[in-house]
N, C-alpha and C positions, 0 to 999 in steps of 0.2 A: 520400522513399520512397513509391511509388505504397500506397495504401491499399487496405481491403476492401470500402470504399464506393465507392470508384473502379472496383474490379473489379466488384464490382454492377453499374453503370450499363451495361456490357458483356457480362455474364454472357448466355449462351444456351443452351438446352435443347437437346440434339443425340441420337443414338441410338447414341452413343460410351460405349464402357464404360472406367473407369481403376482402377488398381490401386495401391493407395501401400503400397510392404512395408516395414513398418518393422523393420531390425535394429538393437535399442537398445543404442546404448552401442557399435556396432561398430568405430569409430576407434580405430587402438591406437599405441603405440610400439616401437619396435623392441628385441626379445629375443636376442643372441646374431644381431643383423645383421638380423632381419627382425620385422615385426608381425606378429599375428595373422592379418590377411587375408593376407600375405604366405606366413606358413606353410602356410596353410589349402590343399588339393587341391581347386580351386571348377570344373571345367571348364564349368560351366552357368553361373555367374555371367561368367567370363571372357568365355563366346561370346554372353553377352547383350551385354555391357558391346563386345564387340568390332561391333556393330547399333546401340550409343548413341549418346546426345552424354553426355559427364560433367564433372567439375568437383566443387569442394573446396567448402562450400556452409559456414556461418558462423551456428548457432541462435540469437545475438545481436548478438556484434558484437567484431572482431577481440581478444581475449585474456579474453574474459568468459568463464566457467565458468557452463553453464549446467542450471538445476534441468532435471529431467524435466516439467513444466508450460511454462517459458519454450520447450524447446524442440519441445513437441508443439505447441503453440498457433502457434509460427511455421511450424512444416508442415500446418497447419490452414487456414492463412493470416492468421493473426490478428497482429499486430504485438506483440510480448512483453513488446516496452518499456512500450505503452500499456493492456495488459491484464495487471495482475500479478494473479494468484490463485492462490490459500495452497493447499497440498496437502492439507490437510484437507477442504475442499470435493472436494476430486477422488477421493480416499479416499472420501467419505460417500456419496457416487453413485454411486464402483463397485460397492459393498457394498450398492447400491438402497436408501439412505436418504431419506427424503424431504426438503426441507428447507425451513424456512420461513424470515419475516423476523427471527425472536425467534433464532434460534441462529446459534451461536458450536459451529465443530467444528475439528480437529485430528485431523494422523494422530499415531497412536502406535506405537512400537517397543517389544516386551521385549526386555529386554536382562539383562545379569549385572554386578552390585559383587561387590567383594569384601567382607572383613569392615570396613575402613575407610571403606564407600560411592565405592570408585573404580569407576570403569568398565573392564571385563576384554573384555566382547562386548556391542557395540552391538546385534546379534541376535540373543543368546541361542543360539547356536548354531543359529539357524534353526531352531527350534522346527518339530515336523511342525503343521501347522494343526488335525487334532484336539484337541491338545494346548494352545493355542490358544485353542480354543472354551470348551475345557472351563476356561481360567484365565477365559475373558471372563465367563462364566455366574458365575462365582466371586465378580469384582468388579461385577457388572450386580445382584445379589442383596445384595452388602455396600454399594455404594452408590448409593441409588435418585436423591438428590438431595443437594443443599446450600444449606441456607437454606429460599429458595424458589425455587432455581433445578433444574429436571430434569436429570439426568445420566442420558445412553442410552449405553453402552458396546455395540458388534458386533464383533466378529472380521472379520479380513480371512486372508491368506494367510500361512502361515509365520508369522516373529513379529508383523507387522502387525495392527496394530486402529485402531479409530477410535472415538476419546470425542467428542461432540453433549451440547452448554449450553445448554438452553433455558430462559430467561426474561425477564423483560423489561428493555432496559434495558444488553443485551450488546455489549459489545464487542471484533472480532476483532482492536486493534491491539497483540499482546502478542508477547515474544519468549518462541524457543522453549527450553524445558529440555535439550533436546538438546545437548552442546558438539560434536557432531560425529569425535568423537574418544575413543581407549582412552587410560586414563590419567588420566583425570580426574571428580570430582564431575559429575553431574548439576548443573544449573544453576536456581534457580529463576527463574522465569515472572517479565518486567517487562514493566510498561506501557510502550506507546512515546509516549500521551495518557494526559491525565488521564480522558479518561472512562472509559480503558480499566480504569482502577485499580478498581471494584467486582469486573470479570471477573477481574482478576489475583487475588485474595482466594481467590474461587472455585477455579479451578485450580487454586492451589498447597494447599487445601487438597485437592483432588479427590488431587493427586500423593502428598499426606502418608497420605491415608486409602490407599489404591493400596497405597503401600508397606508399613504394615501389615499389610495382607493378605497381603502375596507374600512377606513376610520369610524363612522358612523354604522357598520352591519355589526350586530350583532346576534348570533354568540361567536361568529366569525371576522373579528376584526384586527387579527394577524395573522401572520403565515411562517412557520417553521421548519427549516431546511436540512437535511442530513442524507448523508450516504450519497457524498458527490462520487461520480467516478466517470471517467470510459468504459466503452465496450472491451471487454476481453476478450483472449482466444482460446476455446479450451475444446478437447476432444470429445464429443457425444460419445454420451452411454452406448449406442447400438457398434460406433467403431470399437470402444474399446470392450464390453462385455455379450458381441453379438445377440442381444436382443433387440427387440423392436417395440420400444415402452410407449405410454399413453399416459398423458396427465388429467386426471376428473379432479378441480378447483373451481370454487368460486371468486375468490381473491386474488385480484392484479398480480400482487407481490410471488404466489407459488403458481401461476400459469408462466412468470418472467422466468422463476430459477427452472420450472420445469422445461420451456423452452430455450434456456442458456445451454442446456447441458441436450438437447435433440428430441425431448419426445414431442408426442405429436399431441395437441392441446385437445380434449375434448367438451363442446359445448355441454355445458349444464344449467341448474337452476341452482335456487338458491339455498334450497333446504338441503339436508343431509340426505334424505328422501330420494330427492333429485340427482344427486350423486351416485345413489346405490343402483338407482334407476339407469342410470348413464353406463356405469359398470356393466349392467345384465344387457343393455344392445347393444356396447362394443368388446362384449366379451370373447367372440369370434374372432374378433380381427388385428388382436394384439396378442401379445405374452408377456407383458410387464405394463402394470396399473399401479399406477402412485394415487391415490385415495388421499383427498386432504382434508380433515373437518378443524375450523378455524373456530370456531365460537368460544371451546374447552382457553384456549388461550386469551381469547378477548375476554371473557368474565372473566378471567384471574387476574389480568392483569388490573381490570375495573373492583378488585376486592371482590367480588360476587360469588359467595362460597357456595351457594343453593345453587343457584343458576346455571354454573360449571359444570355439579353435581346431577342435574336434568340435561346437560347434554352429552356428557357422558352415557347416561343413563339412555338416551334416547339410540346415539350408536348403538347401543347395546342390542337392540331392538333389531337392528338391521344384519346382524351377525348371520345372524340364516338363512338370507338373501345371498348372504358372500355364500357362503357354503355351499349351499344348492346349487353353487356355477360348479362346483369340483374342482377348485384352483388346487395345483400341487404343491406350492408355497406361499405361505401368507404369517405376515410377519405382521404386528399391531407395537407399535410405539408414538415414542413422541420426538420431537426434534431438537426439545430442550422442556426444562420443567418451568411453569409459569405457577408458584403457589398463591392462591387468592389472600395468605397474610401477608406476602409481602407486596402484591400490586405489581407485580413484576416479571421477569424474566429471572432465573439463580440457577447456581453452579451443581443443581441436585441431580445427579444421575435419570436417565430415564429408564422407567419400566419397561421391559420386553419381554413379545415371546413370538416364538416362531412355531409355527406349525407345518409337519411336513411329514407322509409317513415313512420317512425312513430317518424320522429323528427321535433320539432317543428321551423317549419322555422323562418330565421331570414330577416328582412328587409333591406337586403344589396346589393348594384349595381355591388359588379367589389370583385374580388380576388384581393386584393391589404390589405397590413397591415393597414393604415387606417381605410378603410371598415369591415376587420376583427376585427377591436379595437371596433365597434360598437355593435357588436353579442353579443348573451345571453350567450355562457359558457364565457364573459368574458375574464379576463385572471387569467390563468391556468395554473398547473404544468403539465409538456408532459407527466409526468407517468400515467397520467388520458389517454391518447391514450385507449389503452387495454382494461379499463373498462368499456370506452362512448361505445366502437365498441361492447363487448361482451352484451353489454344490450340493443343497439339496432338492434343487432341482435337473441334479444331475447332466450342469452346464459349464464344469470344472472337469478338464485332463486332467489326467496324471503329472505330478512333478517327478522329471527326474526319470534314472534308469529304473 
């Protein structure tokens, strides 16, 4: 697999502007005969995709189920298999935390037991995020440290937060308390090294103290731990493919990966609206937009086949807003498929297509997985994103004599 240092050695600065939208978790399965994209009434995506080339595009590697970090990082360009980082790092950056050598962070979920300590709601019924703040402030006040080690609790979105272990001596190899699943106990924290075992101490007592406090709040009276890690070191987009990207999200978790990797975070709102709005006044001042609409993933994972279906549809809507900028590459997928039967994240290929005119169009009706299964790149590994973009926007030398 061609790497990101190989595409370094080719990268070139051009006056090409690209657009990478990402609908998360858009892949689905078929409901009463059809998917979500299938149901969905997209006539903007259809007439773009009918100006594409497309193809069925793979964020790991044929039947791997892949996290939201594995597969942003392979449309980043980054190889996923060779850069694995823990979603707490990605969490702790969205949320503008700063992070040193000394910590060890972890995102965290509220969630609901019952009186038995089972697991009833992994999210606490999506807690509003004031509500939220107001538990984090709760437990940021009840517990300042442990030991000698610092414990920084922030809020993120809905039930999300992210707990930050600072001291010395930490280690991110632990597994998560999360079982990933309703029905069961929370899990405590193991080492997956011995050195990790001082930090594992730490956690599970941070988890013990946590739950004390929450015992009586409900829907929020536990908290679930995953994606321990450090800070990593990895080369930005703009050193290794000369451009100069810009991230429009709402959500902690894709302003962390967007910032992990260098671009420059732009303030938005909440709705999709506010995104496309963000795009047309920093359209000037960048050449590369990562575009992220998260809902498409949040209903699927909650089973909400309608729901998915309207925000799909509502992207839809905003297509010609993109267009009317004149980007010369604009690429529409997803980061991984999230289908609302399964409630989940799965190992289904993502739909894609690229647009650009000097790519040679494919003979296809509708944005739907299907129709994209029919297209010339085939199917494809997602790390290819980066590369189709930078050489149709004519930001790839020549290889070779």
């Amino acid at each position: 697999m061609v790497n990101e240092n190989f595409i370094k050695a080719i990268a070139m600065p051009a006056d090409s502007k690209l657009v990478l939208l990402i609908l998360d978790g858009v892949g689905g399965l078929p409901l009463d005969g059809k998917t979500e994209l299938e149901t969905a009434h997209t006539p903007n995506l259809d007439n773009l995709a009918k100006q594409s080339i497309c193809g069925l595009a793979d964020p790991v590697d044929y039947g791997i189920t892949p996290g939201s970090g594995p597969g942003h990082l392979a449309l980043f360009g980054y190889n996923p298999l060779h850069y694995e980082i823990g979603r707490g790092v990605l969490e702790a950056l969205g949320v503008g935390m700063e992070l040193t050598g000394k910590d060890v962070v972890a995102r965290g979920n509220f969630a609901t037991v019952d009186k038995q300590g089972v697991i009833t709601d992994r999210r606490a019924g999506r807690i509003a995020t004031e509500k939220n703040k107001e538990i984090c402030r709760i437990l940021q006040n009840g517990i300042e440290e442990i030991g000698d080690v610092q414990v920084i609790v922030k809020p993120g979105k809905e039930h999300r937060f992210v707990v930050l272990f600072r001291g010395e001596g930490l280690d991110g190899r632990i597994t998560d308390t999360d079982p990933q699943s309703t029905g069961q106990p929370p899990i405590p924290a193991r080492a997956l090294a011995a050195e990790a075992e001082p930090t594992v101490r730490v956690v599970n007592a941070f988890v013990r103290k946590a739950v004390g406090i929450l015992k009586d709040d409900r829907p929020a009276n536990m908290i679930l731990l995953r994606g321990f890690a450090k800070y990593p070191n990895l080369s930005s987009m703009r050193e290794l493919f000369q451009i100069h990207p810009a991230a429009i999200a709402a959500y902690p978790m894709y302003k962390g990966l967007a910032k992990l990797v260098g671009m420059k975070i732009l303030e938005t709102g909440e709705t999709i609206g506010d995104e496309f709005q963000t795009l047309e006044k920093n359209f000037a001042y960048h050449d590369f937009f990562y575009v992220h609409i998260k809902k498409t993933d949040s209903y699927g994972e909650d089973g909400n086949f309608q729901a998915k279906v309207k925000v799909i549809e509502e992207a839809d809507k905003h297509i010609p807003q993109l267009l009317n900028l004149k980007p010369d590459v604009v690429v529409v997928t997803g980061d991984h498929s999230t289908p609302s039967l399964l409630k989940g994240h799965s190992w289904h290929p993502c739909p894609f297509l690229l647009y650009s005119r000097f790519a040679r169009v494919d003979e296809i009706s509708r944005f739907t997985e299907k129709e994209c299964a029919k297209g010339s790149l085939g199917r494809f590994p997602l790390v290819k994103t980066i590369p189709l973009m930078l050489s149709h926007g004519l930001r790839l030398k020549k290889f070779g004599a």
